[in-house]
C-alpha positions as CSV (number, residue, x, y, z in Angstrom):
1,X,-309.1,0.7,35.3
2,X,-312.3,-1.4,36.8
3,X,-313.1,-4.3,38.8
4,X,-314.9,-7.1,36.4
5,X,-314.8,-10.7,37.6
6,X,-313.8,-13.8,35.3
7,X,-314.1,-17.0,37.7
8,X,-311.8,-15.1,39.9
9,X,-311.6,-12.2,42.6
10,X,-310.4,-8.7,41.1
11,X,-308.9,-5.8,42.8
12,X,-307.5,-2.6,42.8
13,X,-304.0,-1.6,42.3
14,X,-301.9,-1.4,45.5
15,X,-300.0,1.7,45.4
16,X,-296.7,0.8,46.9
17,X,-294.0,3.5,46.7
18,X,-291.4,0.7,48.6
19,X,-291.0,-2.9,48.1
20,X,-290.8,-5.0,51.1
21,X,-287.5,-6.7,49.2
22,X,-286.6,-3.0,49.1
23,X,-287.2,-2.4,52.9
24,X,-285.4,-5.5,53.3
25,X,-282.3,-5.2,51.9
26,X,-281.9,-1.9,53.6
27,X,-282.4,-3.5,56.6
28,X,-279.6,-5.8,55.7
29,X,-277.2,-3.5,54.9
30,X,-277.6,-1.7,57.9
31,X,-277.4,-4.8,60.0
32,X,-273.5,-5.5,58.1
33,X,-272.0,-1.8,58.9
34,X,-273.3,-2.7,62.8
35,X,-271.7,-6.2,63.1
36,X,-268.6,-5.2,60.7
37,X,-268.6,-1.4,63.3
38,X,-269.1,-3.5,66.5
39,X,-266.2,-6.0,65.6
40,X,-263.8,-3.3,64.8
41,X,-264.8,-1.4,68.0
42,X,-265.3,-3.5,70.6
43,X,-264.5,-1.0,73.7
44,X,-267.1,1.8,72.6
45,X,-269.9,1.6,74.4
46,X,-273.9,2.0,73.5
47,X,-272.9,0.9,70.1
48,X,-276.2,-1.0,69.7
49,X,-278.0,2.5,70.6
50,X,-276.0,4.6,68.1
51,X,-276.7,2.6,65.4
52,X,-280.2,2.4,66.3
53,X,-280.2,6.1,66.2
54,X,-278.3,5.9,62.6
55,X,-280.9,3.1,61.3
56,X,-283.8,5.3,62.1
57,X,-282.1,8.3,60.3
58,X,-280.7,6.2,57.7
59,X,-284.3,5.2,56.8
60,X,-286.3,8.2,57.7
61,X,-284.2,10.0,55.1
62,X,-284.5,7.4,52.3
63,X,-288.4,7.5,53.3
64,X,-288.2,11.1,52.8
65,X,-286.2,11.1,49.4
66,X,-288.3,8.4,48.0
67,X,-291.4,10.4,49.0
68,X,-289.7,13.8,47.2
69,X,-289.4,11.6,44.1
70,X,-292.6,10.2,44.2
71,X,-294.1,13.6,44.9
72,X,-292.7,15.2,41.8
73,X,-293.5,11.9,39.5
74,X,-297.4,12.3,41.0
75,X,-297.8,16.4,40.1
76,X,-301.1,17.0,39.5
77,X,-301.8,18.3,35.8
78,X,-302.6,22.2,34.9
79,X,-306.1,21.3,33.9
80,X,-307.1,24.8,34.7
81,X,-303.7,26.3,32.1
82,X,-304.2,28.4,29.3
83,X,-301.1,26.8,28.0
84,X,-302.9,23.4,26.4
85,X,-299.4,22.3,25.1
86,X,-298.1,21.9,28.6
87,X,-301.6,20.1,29.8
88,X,-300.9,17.9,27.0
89,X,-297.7,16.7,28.2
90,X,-298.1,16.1,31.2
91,X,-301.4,14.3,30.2
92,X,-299.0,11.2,28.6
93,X,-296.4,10.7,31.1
94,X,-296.1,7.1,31.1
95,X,-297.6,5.4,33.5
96,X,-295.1,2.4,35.3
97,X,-295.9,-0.2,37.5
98,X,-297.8,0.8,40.7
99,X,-299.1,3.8,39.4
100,X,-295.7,6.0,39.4
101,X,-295.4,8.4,36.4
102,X,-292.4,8.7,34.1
103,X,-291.7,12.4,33.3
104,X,-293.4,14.5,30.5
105,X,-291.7,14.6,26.9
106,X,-289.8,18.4,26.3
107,X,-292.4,18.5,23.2
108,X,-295.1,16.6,22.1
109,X,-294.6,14.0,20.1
110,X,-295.5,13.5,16.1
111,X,-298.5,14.4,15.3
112,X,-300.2,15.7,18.3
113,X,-297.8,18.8,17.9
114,X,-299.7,19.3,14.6
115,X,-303.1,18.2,15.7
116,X,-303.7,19.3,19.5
117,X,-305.8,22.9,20.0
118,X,-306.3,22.4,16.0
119,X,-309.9,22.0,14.0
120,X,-310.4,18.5,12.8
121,X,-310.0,18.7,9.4
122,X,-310.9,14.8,8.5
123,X,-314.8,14.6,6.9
124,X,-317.5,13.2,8.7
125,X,-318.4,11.6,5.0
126,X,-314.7,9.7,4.5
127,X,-314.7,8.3,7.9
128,X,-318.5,6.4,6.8
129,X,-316.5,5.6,3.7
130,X,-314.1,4.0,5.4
131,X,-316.6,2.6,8.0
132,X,-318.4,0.9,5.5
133,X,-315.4,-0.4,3.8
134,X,-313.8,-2.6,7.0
135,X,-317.7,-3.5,8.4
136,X,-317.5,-1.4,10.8
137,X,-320.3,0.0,12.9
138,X,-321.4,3.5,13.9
139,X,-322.7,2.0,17.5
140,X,-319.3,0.0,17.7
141,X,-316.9,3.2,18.6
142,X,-319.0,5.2,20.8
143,X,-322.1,6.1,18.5
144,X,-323.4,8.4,15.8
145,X,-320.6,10.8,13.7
146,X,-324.1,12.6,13.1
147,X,-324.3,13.5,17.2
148,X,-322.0,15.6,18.0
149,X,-319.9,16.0,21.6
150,X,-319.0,19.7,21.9
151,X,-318.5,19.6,25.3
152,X,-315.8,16.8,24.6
153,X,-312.1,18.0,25.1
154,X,-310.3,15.0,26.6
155,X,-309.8,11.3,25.5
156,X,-308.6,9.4,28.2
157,X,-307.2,5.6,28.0
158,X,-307.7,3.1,30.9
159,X,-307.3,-0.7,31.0
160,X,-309.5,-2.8,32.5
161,X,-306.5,-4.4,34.8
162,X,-308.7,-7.7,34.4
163,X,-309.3,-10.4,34.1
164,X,-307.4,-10.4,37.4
165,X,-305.2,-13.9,37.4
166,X,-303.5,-13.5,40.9
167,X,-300.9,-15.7,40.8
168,X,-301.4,-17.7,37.6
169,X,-299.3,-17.2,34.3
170,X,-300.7,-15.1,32.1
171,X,-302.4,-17.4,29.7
172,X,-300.7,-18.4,26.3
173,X,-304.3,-17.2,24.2
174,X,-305.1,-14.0,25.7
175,X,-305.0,-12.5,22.0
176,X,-307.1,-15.0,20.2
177,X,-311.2,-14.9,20.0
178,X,-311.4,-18.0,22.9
179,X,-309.5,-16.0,25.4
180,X,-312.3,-15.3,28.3
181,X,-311.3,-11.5,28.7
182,X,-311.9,-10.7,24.9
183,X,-315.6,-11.3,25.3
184,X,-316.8,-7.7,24.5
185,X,-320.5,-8.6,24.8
186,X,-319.9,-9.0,28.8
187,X,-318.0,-6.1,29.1
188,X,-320.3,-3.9,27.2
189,X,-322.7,-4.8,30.1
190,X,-320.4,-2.7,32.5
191,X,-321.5,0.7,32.3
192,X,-318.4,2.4,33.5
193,X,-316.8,4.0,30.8
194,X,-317.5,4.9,27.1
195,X,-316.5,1.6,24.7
196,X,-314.1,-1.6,25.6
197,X,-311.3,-2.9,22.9
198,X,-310.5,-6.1,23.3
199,X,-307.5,-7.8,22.2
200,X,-308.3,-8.7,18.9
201,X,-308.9,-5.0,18.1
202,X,-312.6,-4.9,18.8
203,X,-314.9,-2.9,20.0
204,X,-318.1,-2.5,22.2
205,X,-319.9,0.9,23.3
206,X,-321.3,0.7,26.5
207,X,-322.0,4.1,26.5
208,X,-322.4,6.2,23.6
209,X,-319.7,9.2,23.8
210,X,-322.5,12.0,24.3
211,X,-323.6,10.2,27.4
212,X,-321.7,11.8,30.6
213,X,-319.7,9.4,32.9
214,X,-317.0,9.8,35.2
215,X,-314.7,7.3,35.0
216,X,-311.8,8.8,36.9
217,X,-311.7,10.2,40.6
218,X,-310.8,13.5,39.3
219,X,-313.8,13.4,38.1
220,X,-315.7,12.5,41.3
221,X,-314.0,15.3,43.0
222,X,-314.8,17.9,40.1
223,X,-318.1,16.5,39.0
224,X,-318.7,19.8,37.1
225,X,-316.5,18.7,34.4
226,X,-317.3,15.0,33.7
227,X,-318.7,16.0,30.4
228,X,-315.3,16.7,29.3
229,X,-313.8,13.2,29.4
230,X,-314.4,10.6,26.6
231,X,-312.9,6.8,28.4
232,X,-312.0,4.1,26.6
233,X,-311.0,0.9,27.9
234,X,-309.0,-1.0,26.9
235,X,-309.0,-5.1,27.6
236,X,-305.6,-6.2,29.7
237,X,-305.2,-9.1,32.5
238,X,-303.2,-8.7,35.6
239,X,-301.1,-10.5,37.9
240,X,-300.0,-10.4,41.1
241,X,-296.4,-8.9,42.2
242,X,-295.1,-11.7,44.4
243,X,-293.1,-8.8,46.4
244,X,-296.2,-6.9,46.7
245,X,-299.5,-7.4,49.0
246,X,-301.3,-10.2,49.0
247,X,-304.2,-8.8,46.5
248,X,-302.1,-6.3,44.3
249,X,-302.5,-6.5,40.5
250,X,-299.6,-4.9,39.7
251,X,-297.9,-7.1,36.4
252,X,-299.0,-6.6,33.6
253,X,-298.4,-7.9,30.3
254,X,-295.8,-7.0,27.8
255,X,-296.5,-5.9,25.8
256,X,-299.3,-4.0,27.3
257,X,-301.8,-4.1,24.1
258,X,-301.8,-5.5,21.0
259,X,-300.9,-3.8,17.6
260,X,-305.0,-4.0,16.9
261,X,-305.8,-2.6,19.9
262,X,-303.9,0.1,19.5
263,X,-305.1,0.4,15.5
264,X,-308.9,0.8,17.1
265,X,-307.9,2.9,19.5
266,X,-306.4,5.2,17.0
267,X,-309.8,5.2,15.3
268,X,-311.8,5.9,18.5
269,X,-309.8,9.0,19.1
270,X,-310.0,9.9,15.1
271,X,-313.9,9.3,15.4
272,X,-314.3,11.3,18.5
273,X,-312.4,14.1,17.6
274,X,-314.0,14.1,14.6
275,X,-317.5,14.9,16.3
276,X,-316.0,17.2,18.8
277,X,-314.8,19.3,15.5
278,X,-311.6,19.8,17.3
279,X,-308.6,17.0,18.4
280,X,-309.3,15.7,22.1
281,X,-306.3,15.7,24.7
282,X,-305.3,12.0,24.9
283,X,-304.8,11.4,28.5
284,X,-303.7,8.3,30.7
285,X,-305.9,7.6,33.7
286,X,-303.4,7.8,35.8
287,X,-302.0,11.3,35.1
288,X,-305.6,12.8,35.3
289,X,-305.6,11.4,38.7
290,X,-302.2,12.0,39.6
291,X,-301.7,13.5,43.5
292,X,-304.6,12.1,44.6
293,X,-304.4,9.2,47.0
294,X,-305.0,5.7,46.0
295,X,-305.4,6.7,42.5
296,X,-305.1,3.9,39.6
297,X,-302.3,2.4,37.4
298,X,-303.3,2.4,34.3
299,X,-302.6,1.9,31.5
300,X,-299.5,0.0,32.1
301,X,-296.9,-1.2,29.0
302,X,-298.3,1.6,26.3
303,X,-297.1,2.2,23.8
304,X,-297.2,5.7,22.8
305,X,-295.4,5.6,19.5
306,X,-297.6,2.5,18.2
307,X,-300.4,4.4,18.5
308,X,-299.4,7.7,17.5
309,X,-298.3,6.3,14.3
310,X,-301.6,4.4,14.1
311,X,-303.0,8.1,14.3
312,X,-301.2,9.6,11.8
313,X,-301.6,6.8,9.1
314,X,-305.4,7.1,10.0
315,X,-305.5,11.0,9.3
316,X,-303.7,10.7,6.4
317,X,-305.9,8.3,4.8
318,X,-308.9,9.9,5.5
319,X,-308.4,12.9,4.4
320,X,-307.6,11.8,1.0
């Protein structure tokens, strides 16, 4: 996720755990029990002070279970595991809104099982071919098949959580060529990541994929192995939660990217992989940075099965 302005402020992702309507209709329900108590009992005395004492347990142990949820949902990934199945996994829980992760699948899903810790057996000389055949460029998804990336082993997936809308609709065009966001020559002058895809199914390098850059905070905080992440982002407004703060970015919409998207996407990873000789992890930004704080959101709404499938019909055309 980045920060790009289009006429408007953006920001980052607030990472609330608890709603204020949350907070508030715990609140509520502990004010009922101390009327609906107090009427019953009207002769006890320090009522008010008991249930204060009950109100600050009640919520100090929903604070707590909350925080045990969240805890587990936010696990740091193995990155350091021999067992690259497992790393993989965890690598696609799906991201939800504020940045809280869904839990791993049991087993990767068709056809990473068949393609992760594998050789890339798709030729340099049928991916041109088919290049050449849809126009195409080289430069467009992330550079020359003829450079290689061998230090390459993860693909990770962002969005750009912009343009940031605040509390405006999102607008009926954001898929169409006039839509402001799906400008790819602007964003290709925002040198934080690898290559943009906008909404039509486009895409920009802004970096070519041999060039290092850390795009995540895991990153920051392990800047030894920056050289191992590929990013690619992809194009996706935001608005704001109304029952969030005042400058979260939070809603996103569904769904999260476009068929086309995801179709270029597919061919990014194909592409890459294919100059790494062996398949990249996919990885969501948000579960390489999972447990650490204020980490980002994204990508919200994706759909993993779209693109998978978008994978599979690739490799299976290309190696024909």
């Amino acid at each position: 996720m980045i920060s790009l302005a289009f006429g408007s402020s953006s920001t980052g992702s607030s990472k609330r755990i608890l709603s204020p309507s949350k907070c508030a209709s715990i609140e509520s329900l502990i004010y009922s029990l101390r009327v609906q108590f107090t009427l019953s009992v009207p002769k006890l005395k320090n009522v008010t002070a008991w249930f204060q004492k009950v109100r600050g347990l009640a919520l100090s142990g929903f604070a707590i279970l909350v925080f045990a949820v969240s805890t587990a949902a936010q696990t740091p990934c193995p990155f350091d595991s021999p067992d690259e199945e497992q790393l993989a996994r965890c690598l696609i829980r799906p991201v939800k809104i504020y940045g809280n992760l869904g839990a791993e699948p049991t087993t990767l899903p068709d056809p990473l099982k068949n393609l992760i810790g594998k050789r890339v057996k798709v030729k340099v000389k049928s991916l041109k071919r088919y290049l050449d055949a849809q126009g195409i460029t080289e430069g467009s998804i992330g550079g020359s098949l003829a450079t290689p990336i061998p230090t390459a082993r993860y693909f990770a997936i962002h969005d750009t959580s912009s343009p940031y809308l605040k509390d405006d609709p999102f607008p009926a065009n954001i898929n169409e060529a006039d839509y402001r966001g799906n400008n790819l020559v602007r964003w290709a002058q925002v040198k934080v990541t690898h290559v943009y895809v906008n909404r039509l199914g486009e895409s920009a390098t802004a970096s070519n994929f041999e060039t290092t850059v850390g795009a995540t905070k895991y990153e920051r905080r392990n800047p030894d192995r920056k050289g191992l992440f590929l990013h690619v982002e992809l194009i996706q407004p935001r608005r704001r939660d109304p029952n969030g703060g005042p400058t979260n970015d939070a809603f996103a919409p569904e769904p999260g990217f476009t068929a086309k998207q995801l179709d270029r996407l597919a061919l990014l990873y194909v592409a890459a992989s294919v100059r790494r000789g062996r398949w990249l992890l996919p990885a969501f930004h948000a579960a390489v940075d999972a447990g650490i704080p204020n980490a980002h959101d994204d990508p919200q709404n994706f759909d993993l099965d779209g693109w998978l499938a978008s994978v599979q019909r690739f490799v299976a055309e290309l190696k024909q």
